[in-house]
C-alpha positions in Angstrom: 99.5 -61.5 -29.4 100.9 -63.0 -32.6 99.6 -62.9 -35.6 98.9 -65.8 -37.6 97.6 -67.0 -41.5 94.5 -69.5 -41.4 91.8 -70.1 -44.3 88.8 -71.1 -42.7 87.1 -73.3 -45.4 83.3 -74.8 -46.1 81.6 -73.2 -43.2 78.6 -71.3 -43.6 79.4 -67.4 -42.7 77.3 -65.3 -40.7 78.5 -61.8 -39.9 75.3 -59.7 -38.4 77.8 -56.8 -38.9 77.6 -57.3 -42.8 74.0 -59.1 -43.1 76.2 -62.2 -44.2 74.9 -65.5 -44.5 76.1 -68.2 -46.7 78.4 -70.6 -47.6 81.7 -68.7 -47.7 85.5 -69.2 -47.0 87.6 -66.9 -45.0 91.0 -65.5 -45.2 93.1 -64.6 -42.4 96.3 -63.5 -43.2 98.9 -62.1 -40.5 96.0 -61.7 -37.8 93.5 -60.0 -40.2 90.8 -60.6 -42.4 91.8 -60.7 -46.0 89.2 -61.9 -47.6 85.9 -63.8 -47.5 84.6 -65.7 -50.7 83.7 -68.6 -52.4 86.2 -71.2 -53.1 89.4 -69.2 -51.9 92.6 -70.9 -52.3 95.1 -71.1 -49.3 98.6 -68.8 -50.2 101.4 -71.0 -49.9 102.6 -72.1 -46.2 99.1 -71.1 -44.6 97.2 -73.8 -42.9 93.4 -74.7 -43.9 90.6 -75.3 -41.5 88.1 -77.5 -42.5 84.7 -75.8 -41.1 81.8 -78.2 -43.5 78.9 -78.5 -42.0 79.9 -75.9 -39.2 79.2 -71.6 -38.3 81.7 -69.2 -38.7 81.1 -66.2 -36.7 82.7 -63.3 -35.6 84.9 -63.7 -32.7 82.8 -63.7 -29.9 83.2 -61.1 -27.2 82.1 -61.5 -23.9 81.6 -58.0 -22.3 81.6 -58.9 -18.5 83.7 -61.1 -16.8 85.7 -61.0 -13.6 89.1 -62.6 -14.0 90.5 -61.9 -10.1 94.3 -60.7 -11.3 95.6 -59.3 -9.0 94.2 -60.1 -6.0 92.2 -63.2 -5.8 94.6 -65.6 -7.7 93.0 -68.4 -6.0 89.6 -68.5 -8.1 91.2 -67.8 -11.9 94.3 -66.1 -13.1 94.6 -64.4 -16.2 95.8 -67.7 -18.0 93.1 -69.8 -16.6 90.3 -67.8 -17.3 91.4 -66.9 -20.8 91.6 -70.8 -21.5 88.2 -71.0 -20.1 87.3 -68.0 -22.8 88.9 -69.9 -25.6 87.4 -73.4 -24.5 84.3 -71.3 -24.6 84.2 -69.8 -28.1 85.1 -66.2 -26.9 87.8 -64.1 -28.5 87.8 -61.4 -26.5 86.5 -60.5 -22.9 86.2 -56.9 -20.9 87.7 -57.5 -17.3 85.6 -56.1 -14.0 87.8 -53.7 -12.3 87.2 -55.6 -9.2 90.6 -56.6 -8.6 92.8 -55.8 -5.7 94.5 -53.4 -6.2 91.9 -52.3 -8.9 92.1 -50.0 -12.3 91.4 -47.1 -10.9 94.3 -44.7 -12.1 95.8 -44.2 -15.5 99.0 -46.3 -14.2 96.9 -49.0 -12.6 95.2 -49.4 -16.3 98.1 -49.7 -17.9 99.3 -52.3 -15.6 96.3 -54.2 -16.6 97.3 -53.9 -20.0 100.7 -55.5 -19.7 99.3 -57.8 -17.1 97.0 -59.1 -20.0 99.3 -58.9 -23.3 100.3 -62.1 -24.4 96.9 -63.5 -23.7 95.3 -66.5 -25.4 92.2 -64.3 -26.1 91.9 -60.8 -25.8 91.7 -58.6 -22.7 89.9 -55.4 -22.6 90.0 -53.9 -18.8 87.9 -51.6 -17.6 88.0 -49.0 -15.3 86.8 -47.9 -12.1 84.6 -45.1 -11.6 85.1 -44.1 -8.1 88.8 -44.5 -6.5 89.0 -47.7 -5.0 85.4 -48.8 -5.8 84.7 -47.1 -2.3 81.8 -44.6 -4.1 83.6 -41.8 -2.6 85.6 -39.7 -4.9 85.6 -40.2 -8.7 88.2 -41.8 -10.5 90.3 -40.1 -12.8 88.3 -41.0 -16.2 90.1 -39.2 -18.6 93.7 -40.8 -17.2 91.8 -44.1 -17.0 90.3 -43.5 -20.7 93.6 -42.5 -22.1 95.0 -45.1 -20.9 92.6 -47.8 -22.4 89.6 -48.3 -20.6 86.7 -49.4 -22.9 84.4 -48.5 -20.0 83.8 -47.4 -16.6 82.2 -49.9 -13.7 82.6 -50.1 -10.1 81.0 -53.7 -10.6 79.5 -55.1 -7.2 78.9 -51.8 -6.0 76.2 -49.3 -6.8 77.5 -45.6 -7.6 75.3 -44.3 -4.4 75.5 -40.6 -4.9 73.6 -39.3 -7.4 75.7 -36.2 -7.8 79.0 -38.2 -8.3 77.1 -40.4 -11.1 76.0 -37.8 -12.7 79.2 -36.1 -13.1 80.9 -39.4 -14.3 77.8 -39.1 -16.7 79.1 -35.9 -17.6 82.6 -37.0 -18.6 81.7 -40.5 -20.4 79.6 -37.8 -22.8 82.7 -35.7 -23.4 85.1 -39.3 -23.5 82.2 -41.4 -25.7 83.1 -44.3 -23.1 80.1 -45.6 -21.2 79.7 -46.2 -18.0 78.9 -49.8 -16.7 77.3 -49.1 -13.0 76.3 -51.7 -10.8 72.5 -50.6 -10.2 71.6 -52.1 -6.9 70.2 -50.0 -4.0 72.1 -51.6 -0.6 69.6 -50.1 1.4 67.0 -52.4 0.1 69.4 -55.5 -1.1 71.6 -55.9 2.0 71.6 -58.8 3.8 69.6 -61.0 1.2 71.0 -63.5 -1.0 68.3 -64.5 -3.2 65.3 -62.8 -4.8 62.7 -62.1 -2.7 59.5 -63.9 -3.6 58.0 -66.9 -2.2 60.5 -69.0 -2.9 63.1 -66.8 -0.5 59.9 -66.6 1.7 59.6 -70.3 1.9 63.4 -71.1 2.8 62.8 -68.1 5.3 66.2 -65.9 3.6 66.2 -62.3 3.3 65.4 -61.6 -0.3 66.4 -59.0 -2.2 63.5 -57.3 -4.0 63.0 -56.3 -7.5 63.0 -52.9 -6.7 66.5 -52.7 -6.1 67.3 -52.3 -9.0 64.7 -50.9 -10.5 65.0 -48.1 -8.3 68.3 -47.6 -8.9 68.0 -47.5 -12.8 65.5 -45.1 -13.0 67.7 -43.0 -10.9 70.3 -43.2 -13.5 68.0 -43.0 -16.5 66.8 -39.5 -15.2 70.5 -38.6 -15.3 71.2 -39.7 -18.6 68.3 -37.7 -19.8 70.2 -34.4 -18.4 73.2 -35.0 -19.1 73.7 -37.1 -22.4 76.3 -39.4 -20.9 76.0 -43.2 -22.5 74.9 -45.9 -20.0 74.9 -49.3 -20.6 73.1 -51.1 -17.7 75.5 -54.4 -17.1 73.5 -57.6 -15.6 69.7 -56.7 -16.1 67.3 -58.7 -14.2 63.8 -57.8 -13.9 60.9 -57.2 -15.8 60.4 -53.8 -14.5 64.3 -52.7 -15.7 63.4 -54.2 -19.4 60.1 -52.0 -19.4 62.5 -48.8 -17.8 64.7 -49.3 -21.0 62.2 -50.2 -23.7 61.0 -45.9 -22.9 64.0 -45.0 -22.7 65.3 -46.3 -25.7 61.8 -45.1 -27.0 62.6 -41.7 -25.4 66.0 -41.6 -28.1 68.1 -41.6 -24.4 71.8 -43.0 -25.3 71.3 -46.3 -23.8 71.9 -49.4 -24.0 71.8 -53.0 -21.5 72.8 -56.6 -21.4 71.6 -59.9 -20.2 73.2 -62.9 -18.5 72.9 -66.2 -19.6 71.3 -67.4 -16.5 69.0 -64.8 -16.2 67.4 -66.3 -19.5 67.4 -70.1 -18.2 67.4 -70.2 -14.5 64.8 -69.0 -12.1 65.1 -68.4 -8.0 63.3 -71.7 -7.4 67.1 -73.1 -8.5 67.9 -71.8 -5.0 66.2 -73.9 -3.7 67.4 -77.2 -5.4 70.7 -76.0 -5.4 72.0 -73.3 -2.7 74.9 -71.2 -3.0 75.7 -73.0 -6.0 72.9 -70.4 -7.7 73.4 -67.3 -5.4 74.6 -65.2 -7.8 73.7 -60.6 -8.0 71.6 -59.8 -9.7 69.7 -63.1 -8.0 67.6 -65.2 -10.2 64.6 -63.8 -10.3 60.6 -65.5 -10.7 59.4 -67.0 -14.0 57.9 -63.9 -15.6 61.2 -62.1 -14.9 62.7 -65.2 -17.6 60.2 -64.3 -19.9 60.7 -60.4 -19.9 64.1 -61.3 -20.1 63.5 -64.0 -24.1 61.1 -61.0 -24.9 63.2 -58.1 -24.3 65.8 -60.1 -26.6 63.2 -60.9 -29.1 62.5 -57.4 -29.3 65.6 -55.9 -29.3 65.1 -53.9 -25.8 68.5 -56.1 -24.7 71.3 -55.4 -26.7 73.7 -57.5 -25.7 74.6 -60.9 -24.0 77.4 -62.0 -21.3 78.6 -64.1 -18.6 79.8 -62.3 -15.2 82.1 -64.8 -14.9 82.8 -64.9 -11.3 85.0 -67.5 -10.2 84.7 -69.0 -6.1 86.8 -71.6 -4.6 85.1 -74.1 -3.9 85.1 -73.9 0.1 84.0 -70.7 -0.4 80.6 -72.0 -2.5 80.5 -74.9 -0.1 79.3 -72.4 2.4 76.0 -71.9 4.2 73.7 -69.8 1.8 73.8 -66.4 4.0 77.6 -66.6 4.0 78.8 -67.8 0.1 79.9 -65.5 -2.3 77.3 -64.0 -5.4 78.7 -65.6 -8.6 78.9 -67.9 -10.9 81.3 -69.0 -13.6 80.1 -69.0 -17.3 82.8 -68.8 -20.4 82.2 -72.3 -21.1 78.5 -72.8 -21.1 77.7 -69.5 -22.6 77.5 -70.6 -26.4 75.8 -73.7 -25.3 72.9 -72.0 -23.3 72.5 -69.2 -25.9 71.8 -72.0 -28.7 69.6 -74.2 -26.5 67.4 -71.6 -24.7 67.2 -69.6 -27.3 68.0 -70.1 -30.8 66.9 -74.0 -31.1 63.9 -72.8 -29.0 63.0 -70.3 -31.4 63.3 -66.7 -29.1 66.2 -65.7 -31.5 67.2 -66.1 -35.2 71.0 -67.3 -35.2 72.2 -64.2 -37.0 70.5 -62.2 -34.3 71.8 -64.2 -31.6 75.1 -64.2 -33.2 75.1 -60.4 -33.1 74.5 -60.2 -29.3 77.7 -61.7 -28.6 79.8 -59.5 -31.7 78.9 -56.9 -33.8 76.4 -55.3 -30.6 79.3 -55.3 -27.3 82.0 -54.3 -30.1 79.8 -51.8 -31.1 78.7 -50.5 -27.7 82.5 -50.5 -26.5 84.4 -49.5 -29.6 86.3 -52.3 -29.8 88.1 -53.6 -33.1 86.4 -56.6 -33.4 83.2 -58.3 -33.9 82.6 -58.4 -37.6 84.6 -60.5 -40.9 84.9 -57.9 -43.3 88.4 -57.6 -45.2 91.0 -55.3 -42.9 89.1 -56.0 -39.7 90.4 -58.6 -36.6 91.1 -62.4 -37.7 89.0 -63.9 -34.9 86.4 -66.0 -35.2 84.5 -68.6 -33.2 83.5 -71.8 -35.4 79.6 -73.4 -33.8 78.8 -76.8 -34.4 74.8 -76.2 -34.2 73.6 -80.0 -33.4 76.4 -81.0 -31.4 74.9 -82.1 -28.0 76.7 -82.4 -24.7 76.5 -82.4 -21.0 78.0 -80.0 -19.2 80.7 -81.5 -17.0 82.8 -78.5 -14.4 85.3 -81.3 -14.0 86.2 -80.7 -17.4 86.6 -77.2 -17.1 89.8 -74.7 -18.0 88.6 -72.3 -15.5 90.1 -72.6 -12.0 87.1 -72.4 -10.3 84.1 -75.0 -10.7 80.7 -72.7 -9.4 78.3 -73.3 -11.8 74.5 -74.3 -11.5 74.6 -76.1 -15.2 76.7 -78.8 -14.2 74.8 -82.0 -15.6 72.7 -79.8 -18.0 72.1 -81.6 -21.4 72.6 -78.8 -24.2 72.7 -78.5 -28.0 75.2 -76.2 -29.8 78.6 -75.5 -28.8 81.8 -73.6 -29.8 83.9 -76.5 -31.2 86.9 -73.6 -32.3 88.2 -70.6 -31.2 90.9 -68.3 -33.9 92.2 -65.2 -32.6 94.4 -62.9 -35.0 94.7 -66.2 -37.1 95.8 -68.5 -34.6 93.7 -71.7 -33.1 93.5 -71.2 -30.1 90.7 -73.7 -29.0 90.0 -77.0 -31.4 87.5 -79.6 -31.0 87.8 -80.9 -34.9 89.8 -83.5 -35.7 
């Protein structure tokens, strides 16, 4: 990724990271942050953003996405979904292992690496924690972290045996890498493809309880509490899992959980309206599962916030209920349904919400970005606050169209994306 110069100029700053907020320029100079002040003059030769009236944030990173290179080529490529990052305000993403063949060796990993260098945003993989994703033998964590694995995550599969999780526990402790499980109990889930509730009883589906994950979280908790090992419980859902982390976080228990943007918005009666379309897993869940989910980011239960961008063809989402794929894409109306739902309707400050999306998954992941101060990464992601628009999927730089928000009037959007000093994303004129 090359690095660029850029002054960023007349926005209003706010890095959660450094409790910033106020009207301040910024200087990126060969991909880094040089400086952040009032009234900075450009060096000669380096190009000036106008950002008046505008945010300057961080770069935003979203911590969960599924990019399908190698493998699955026909939903999104590397280049397509990093356009659809950029086009989406995010500077940097961490890839699902869920790839074919997937990260699950030190060599594999570094494929992945070189795979992603070059990208328009950045490209943080992580790895697998059993071989294959099969849930049979453990992957080699240590190669894997060497390597460059910011986390471990059979994504889309649930580490069944307890005694392999807790030994993968055992070595993200010893590594300070934490692992990402998918907490889902198949015996319970399989077969359904919506929440179970009335609404799934209703449309007479299989629905897939609450309990299937909560089940499976507390399993993991309980190994966490023996063994040290840092968790952080991807794709969070219920209203039982925010209570399961509220005591454990209460309990001083190194962990630490994220929300999707949907599972703040939508609720399983979009099933209903909408089919496959909103079959996504996790499955939207009932009304006071929404709720739990604003209040456990109001209180700071929910660290963090993200996508699972999960790209499907279109025949594939144009399937009968039972039969589509879970998943839905979401780089592109992330920033716009964080704003709407919950900034503009009061659940979060916009330095707090800003935070979810930086200083928090950098944080949790170790990764060099997320905050403006001098020396650190040159990326940020520039907010128009007001700015209202419609979400249109033909419009979009993903390859794949599955989204449930198509049509959806919002307010606030990412209108530019700079990583290491470069635009790589403009709306201004």
């Amino acid at each position: 990724m090359a690095d660029a110069s850029l002054l960023i100029r007349g926005g209003r700053l706010i890095d959660p990271a450094s409790r910033l907020d106020a009207p301040l320029d910024l200087l990126i100079e060969k991909g880094l942050v040089r400086r952040v002040g009032p009234d900075l003059k450009p060096p000669p030769r380096v190009p000036v953003l106008d950002a008046a009236g505008l945010v300057v944030a961080p770069g935003f990173i979203d911590a969960h996405v599924h990019l399908r290179e190698p493998g699955f080529e026909y939903k999104e490529t590397l280049a397509t979904g990093a356009a659809a990052a950029a086009a989406g305000g995010m500077c940097a993403v961490a890839a699902m292992p869920n790839t074919n063949p997937p990260p699950d060796t030190g060599q594999r990993m570094a494929e992945a690496l070189a795979r992603a260098k070059g990208s328009l945003v950045r490209v943080y993989p992580i790895g697998c924690i059993t071989l294959g994703r099969q849930g049979g033998a453990l992957a080699p964590l240590e190669e894997l972290a060497r390597a460059g694995a910011v986390a471990f995550s059979d994504d889309g599969d649930p580490v069944a045996d307890e005694g392999l999780m807790r030994r993968a526990l055992e070595l993200g402790r010893r590594l300070g890498i934490p692992l990402a499980p998918h907490e889902e109990v198949k015996a319970l889930t399989t077969g359904g493809c919506m929440h179970e509730g009335q609404v799934s009883a209703r449309l007479g589906v299989k629905g897939m309880p609450s309990a299937g994950e909560e089940k499976m979280i507390a399993r993991d908790l309980e190994l966490v509490r023996q063994t040290g090992g840092p968790l952080h419980l991807i794709h969070i859902s219920t209203a039982g899992t925010v209570e399961l982390v509220r005591r454990a976080k209460e309990a001083g228990l190194p962990v630490t959980c994220e929300v999707l943007t949907h599972h703040f918005v939508l609720t399983d009666e979009e099933v209903e309206r909408q089919g496959a379309q909103a079959k996504m897993s996790p499955p939207l869940r009932g009304r006071a599962d929404v709720e739990a989910m604003r209040r456990g980011l109001a209180e700071g239960v929910i660290d963090t916030i993200a996508t699972d961008h999960a790209p499907h063809s279109a025949e594939e989402k144009s399937r009968p209920l039972a039969q589509a794929p879970f998943g839905i894409v979401g780089l592109e109306t992330a920033v716009g349904l964080t704003l709407t739902y919950l900034v503009h309707a009061g659940v979060l400050d916009l330095a707090a919400a800003i935070e979810k999306w930086t200083w928090a998954p950098a944080r949790i992941l170790r990764l060099p970005g997320g905050h403006l101060s001098p020396g650190g990464l040159g990326d940020a992601t520039i907010i128009d606050l007001n700015k209202e628009w419609t979400v249109d999927a033909s419009r979009f730089r993903s390859k794949s169209r599955n989204t449930p928000f198509s049509g959806y009037k919002l307010r606030g959007k990412a209108v530019a994306t700079v990583v290491g000093g470069k635009v790589v994303y403009s709306e201004l004129a």
